[in-house]
C-alpha positions as CSV (number, residue, x, y, z in Angstrom):
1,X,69.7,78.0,63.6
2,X,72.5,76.3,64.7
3,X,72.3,72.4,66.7
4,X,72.9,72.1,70.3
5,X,75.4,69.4,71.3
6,X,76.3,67.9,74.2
7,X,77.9,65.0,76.3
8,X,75.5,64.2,79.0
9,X,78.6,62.8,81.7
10,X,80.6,66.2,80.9
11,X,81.2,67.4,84.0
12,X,82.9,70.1,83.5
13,X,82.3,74.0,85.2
14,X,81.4,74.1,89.3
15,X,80.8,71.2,91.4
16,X,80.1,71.5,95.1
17,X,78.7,69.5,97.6
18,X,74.9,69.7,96.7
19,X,73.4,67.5,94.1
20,X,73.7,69.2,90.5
21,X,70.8,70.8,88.0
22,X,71.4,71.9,84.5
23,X,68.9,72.3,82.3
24,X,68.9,71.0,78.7
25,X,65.5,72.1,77.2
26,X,62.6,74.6,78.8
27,X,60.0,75.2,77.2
28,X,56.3,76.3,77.7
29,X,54.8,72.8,79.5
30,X,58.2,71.1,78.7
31,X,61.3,71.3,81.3
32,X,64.4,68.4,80.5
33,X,67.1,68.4,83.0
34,X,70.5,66.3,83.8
35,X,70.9,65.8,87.5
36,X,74.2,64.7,89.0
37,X,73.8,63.1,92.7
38,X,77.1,62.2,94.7
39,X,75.5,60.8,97.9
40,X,72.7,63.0,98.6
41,X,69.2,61.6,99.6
42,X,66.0,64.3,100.2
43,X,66.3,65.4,104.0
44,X,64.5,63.3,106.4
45,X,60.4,64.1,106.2
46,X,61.0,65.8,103.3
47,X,58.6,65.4,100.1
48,X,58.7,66.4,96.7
49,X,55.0,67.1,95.4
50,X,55.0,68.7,91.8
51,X,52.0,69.8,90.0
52,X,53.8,68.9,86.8
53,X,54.1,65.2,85.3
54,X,57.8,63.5,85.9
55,X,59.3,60.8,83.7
56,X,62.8,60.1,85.2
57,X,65.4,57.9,83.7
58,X,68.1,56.5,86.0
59,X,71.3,56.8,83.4
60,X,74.6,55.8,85.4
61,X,75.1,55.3,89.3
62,X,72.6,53.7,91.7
63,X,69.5,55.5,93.6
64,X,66.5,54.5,95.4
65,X,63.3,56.2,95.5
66,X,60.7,56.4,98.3
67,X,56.6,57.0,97.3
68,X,54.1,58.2,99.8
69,X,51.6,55.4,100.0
70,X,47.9,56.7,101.7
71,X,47.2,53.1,102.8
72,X,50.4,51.2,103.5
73,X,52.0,52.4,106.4
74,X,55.6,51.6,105.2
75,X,57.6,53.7,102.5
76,X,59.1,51.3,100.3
77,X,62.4,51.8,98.4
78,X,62.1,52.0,94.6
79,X,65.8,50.6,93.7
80,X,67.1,52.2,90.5
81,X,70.2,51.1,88.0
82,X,71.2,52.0,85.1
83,X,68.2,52.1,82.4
84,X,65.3,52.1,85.0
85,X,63.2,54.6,84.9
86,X,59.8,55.9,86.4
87,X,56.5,57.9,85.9
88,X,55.8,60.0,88.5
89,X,52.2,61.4,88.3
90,X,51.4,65.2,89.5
91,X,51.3,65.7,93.0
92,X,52.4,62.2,93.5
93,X,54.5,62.4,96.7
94,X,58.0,61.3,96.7
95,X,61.4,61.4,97.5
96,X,65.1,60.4,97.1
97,X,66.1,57.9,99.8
98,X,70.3,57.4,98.3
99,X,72.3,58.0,95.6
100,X,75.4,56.0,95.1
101,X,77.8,57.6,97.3
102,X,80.9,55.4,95.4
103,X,80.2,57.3,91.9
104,X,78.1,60.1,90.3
105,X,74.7,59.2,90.1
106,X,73.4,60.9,86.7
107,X,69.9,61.4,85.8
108,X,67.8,62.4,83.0
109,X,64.1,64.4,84.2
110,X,61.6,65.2,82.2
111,X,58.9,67.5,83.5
112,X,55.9,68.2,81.6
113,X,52.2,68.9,81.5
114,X,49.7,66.5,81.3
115,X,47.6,67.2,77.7
């Protein structure tokens, strides 16, 4: 069996206007994706909610994230530079308020199940 290699700011193949998803590794329980943002932010009242664990690690770019808090009444921003990154539990609502409209945003996600 033979190594896979990679550059993860290689950019190369389509681009568009909508955020990009390639996946590196899937596997039973285990998904790791690269996400490039250029701008986007989740459309207003829209929530992610996963049944799958998230560990997301901000890589180059700028972001801010937006958790669904029960008992505050405000959303507040989670600002994210390069290095940050967060835990996002299972069905733990949240969503992407910016990305850095300047420069690619890039991302590494990690989705798994909880053992």
């Amino acid at each position: 069996m033979k190594p896979e290699t990679g550059n993860l700011f290689d950019v190369a193949g389509p681009t568009g206007p909508d955020e990009r998803f390639d996946t590196l590794i899937d596997r039973t329980g285990l998904r790791i994706e690269r996400i490039i943002s250029t701008g986007q932010a989740s459309p207003e009242g829209f929530w992610y909610d996963s049944p799958h664990e998230e560990w997301v690690l901000l890589i180059a770019g700028a972001a801010a994230l937006e958790f669904e808090t029960p008992s505050e009444d405000i959303v507040r921003p989670h600002m994210m530079q390069p290095g940050d990154y967060v835990r996002i539990p299972a069905h733990c609502r949240h969503r992407v308020a910016w990305t850095d409209a300047g420069e690619p945003t890039f991302w590494l996600a990690v989705h798994y199940e909880r053992a």
